[in-house]
N, C-alpha and C positions, 0 to 999 in steps of 0.2 A: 347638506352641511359636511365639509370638508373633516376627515379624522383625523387625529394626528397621534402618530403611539406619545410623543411628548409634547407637553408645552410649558413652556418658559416663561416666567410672569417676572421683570423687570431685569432689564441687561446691563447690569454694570458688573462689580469685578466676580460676584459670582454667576449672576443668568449671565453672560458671555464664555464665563468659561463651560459651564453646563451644556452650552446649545453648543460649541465646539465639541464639546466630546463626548455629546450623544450624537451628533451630526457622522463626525468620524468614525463610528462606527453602525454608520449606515439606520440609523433609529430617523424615521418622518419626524422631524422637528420644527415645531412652532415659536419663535421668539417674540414675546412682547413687551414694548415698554413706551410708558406715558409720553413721554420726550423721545430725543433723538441724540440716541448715547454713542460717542461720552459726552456727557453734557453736566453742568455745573447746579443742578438742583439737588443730587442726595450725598453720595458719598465716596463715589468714585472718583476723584479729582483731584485739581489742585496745584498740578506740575510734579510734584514728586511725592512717592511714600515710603519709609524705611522698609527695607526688608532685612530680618537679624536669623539667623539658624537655630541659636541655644536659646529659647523661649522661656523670658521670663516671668508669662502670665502659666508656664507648667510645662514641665517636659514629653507629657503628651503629644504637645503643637510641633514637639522640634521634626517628628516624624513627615509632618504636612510641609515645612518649612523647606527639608529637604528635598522633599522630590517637588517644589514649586517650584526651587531652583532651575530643577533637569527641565521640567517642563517650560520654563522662562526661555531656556536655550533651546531650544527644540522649536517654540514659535516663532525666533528670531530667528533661526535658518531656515524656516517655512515662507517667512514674510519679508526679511530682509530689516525687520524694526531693528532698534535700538532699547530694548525695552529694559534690563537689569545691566546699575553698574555698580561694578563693587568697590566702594571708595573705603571699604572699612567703618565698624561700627563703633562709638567710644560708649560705655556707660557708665557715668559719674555717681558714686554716692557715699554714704559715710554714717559711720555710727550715728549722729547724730540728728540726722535725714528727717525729717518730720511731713514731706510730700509722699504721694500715695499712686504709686504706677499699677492702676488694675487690680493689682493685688499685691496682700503682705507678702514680705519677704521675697520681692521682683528681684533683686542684687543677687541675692544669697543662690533664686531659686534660676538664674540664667547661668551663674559657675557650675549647677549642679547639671543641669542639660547638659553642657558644653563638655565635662566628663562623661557623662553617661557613653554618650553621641561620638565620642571622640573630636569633636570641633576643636579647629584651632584659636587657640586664645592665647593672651597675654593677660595678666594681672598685674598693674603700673599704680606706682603710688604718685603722690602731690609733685614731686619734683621731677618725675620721668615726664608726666603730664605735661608740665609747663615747659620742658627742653622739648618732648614733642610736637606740640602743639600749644604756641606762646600765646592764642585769642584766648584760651579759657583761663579765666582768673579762678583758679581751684584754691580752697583752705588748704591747710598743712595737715587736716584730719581724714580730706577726703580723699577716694582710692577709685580707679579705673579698670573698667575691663575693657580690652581689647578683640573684637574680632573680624581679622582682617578679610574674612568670604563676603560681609554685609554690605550694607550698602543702600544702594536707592532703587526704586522702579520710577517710570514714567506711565501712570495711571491711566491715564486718555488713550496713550498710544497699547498699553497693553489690551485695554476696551474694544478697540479701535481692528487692532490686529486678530483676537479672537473671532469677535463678529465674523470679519473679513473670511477668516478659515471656516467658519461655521457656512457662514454664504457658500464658500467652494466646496462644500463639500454636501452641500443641497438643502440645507433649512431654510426655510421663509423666516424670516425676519420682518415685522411690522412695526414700524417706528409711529412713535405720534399719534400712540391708541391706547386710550384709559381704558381699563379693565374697572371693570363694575363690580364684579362677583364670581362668585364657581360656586356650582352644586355637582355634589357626589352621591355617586350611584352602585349598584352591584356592576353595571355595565359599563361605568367610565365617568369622566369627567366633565361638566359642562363648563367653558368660560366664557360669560358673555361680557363685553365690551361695548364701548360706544356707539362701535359700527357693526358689528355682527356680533354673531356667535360661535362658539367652536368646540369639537367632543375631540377628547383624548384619553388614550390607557392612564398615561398619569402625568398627574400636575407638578411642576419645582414650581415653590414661592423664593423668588429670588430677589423680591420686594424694597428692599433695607427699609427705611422710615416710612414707609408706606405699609409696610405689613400689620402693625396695628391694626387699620382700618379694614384691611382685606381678613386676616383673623377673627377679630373681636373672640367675645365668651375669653376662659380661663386662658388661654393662649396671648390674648393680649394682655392681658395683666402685668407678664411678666417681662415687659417690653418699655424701654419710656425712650424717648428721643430728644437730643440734647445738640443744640448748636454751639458750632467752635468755628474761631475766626485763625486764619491762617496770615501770617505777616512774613514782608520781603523787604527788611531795613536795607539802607546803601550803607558800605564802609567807608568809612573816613580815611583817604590815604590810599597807602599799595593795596587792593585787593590778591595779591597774591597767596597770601599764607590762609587765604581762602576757599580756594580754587582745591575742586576735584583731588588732584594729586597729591595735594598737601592737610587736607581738612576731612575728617569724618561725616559723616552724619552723627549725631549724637543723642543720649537719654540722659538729662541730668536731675538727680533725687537731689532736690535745695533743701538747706536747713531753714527752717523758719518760713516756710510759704504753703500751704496749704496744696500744691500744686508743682510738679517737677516744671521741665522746659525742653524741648525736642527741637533741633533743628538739620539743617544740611548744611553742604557747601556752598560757592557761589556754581552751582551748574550751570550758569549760560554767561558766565565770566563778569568781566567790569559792569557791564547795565542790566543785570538782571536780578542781583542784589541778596541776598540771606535770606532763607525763608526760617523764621522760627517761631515758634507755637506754645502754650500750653494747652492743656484741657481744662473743660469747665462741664462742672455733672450737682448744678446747682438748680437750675429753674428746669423741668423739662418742657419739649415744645411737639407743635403740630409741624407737618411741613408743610402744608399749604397756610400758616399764618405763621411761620417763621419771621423775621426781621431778617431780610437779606442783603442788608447795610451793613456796613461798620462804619461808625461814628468816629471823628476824634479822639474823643476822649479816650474809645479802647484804643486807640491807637499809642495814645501819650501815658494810660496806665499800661499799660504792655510792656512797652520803651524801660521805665521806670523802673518796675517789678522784676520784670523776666529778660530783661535783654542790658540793660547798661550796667549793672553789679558781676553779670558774670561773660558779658563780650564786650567790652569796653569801646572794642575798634567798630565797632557799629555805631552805625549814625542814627538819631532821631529820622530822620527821613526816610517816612516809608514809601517805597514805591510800587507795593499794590499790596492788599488786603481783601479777601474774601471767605464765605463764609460756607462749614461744611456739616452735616451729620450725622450722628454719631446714635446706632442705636443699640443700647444696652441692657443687659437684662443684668438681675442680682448679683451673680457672680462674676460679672463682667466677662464670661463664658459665651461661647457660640450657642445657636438654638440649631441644630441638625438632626433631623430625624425626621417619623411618618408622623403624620397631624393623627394626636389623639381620636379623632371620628372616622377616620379614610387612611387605610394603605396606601390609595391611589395618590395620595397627596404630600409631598416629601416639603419641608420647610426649609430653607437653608439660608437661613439669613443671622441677623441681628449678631454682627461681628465684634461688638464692643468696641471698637475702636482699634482695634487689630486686626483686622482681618483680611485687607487687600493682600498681604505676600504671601498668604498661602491659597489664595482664588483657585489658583489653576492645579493644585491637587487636590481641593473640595469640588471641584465643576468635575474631573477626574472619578474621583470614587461615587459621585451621584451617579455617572454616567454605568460606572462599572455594576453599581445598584441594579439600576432598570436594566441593562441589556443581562448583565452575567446572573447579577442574583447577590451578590458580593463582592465585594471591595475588599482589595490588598490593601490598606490602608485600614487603621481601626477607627471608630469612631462615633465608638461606647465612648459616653462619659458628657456628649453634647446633648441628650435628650432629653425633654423637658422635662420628665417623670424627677427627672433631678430637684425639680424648685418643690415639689409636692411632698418629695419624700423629705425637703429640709426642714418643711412649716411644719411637720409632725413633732 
């Protein structure tokens, strides 16, 4: 049986970045995952995902945000991708806000990062808004932040390009292999799978909606997974004041809807159409008996609700729809740290629905974990001991 000082148990936006950079510095690396990533079963996907600096789920995140950045640029002169563009990020909201981003006080607590941090920003009211950017139908009570470093990633190709560097730089990579289990030991790690077996120093569960199953006991409790459908309406007329150069990606806190709205630009110009979003953390789900349709109807309640009161130049007509999950724990907090029973066992999953744009400073400090012992990076405050000491 083949050793490996690591192994990587599902490669999306975090086991990719993990098996990169434990790979690069020279750690025997094993990567695993069910499918054949990027691929469109969990959470890495989609076509595009915000990436913002001043972190409105805590100021904490801005620190990870920042160096994902560096590292963003660093694997595009590696690989030659296109992977982070910075179109600028808008976030809408208003006294009056009654949707719920993650956490209370998202608005108040992204201006407070963005000082801390020094991040450049703007603070625009209802009328700068609509001179800047004439798509968004804003009230006369609601107010904008501005920040112009944000922007978008391209999720598949970031997947894609990491792998890629982890391959060059000697990990095995095993695609299209379900992992059954792991047992822990004084001497290592056992993971057996489908097709074999395999011992390593230490485990990353880099699972996303999978790790439930692969955790179970008190660890899984505090996990529930939750699908969300992703829409690409066409505009009605000039798509220009659409386009990249002209249009943010955006966060918008609605008054009166139980649920903000998130969208992009048109990234791939006239035929590839607006992607915009809410979230839903209503029913939770399995992901092997997910519902990986979208129906009409979300499609026409979407339209309705979230897209024609506040983009008007968007069309009924969607031109693609798919669906993604989202796994969350109470605080809508990351789970990072060593698994309650095994040191050997590091968890680094369940991103809440934030979590792709800072992947590649999380794969980073796991890596700087195992080889160094420590991580330049902090990151007290992700460990579960957190949900235990709240129920007290």
């Amino acid at each position: 049986m083949t050793r490996f000082d690591a192994i990587v148990l599902g490669l999306g936006a975090m086991g990719s970045a993990a098996a990169y950079q434990l790979a690069k510095r020279g750690s025997k690396v094993l990567g695993l995952d069910q499918y054949a990533p990027p691929h469109s079963q969990g959470s890495s996907h989609g076509d595009t995902r915000i990436t913002r600096l001043a972190i409105g789920e805590g100021a904490h995140y801005t620190p990870l945000a920042l160096r994902s950045h560096e590292l963003w640029r660093q694997i595009e002169r590696e690989t030659g991708a296109r992977l982070l563009e910075q179109t600028g990020a808008l976030i809408i909201s208003s006294a009056a806000k009654t949707s719920f981003t993650h956490v209370a006080g998202f608005f108040d607590n992204t201006i407070a990062a963005a000082r801390k941090y020094g991040i450049a920003h703007e603070l625009l009211d209802a009328k700068e808004i609509r001179r800047r950017y004439p798509p968004f139908k804003v009230a006369d009570d609601e107010v904008g932040y501005f920040e112009k470093d944000a922007g978008f990633l391209r999720p598949e190709a970031c997947v894609r390009s990491q792998l890629a560097l982890a391959l060059k730089h000697g990990a095995q990579i095993h695609t299209e292999e379900r992992a059954i289990g792991f047992d822990c030991s004084a001497g290592g790690v056992i993971v057996t799978t489908a097709r074999a077996t395999y011992a390593a120093e230490r485990l990353i569960l880099t699972a996303g909606p999978w790790l439930p199953q692969l955790l179970g006991g008190q660890l899984a409790t505090y996990l529930r997974v939750f699908r969300q459908v992703l829409f690409w309406f066409d505009v009605d007329g000039d798509v220009s004041a659409f386009l990249p150069e002209r249009f943010p990606v955006f966060i918008w806190e609605l008054k009166g809807m139980p649920q903000g709205v998130y969208g992009f630009p048109a990234v791939d110009g006239v035929r590839g159409g607006v992607k915009v979003a809410t979230e839903h953390f209503g029913e939770a789900t399995d992901p092997s008996q997910v519902d990986r349709g979208v129906a009409p109807g979300e499609v026409a309640a979407t339209y309705r609700d979230y897209v024609r009161p506040y983009l008007a130049a968007l069309s009924p007509r969607c031109l693609k729809a798919v669906t993604c999950l989202y796994t969350v724990t109470p605080d809508f907090g990351f789970l990072l740290g060593a698994h309650p029973e095994s040191e050997r066992v590091l968890v680094v999953s369940a991103c809440s629905g934030h979590g792709f744009k800072h992947s590649p400073a999380i794969g980073e400090a796991v890596a700087e974990l195992i080889v160094d012992g420590a991580s330049r990076l902090d990151l007290s405050g992700f460990e579960a001991e957190r949900f235990a000491r709240g129920a007290r």
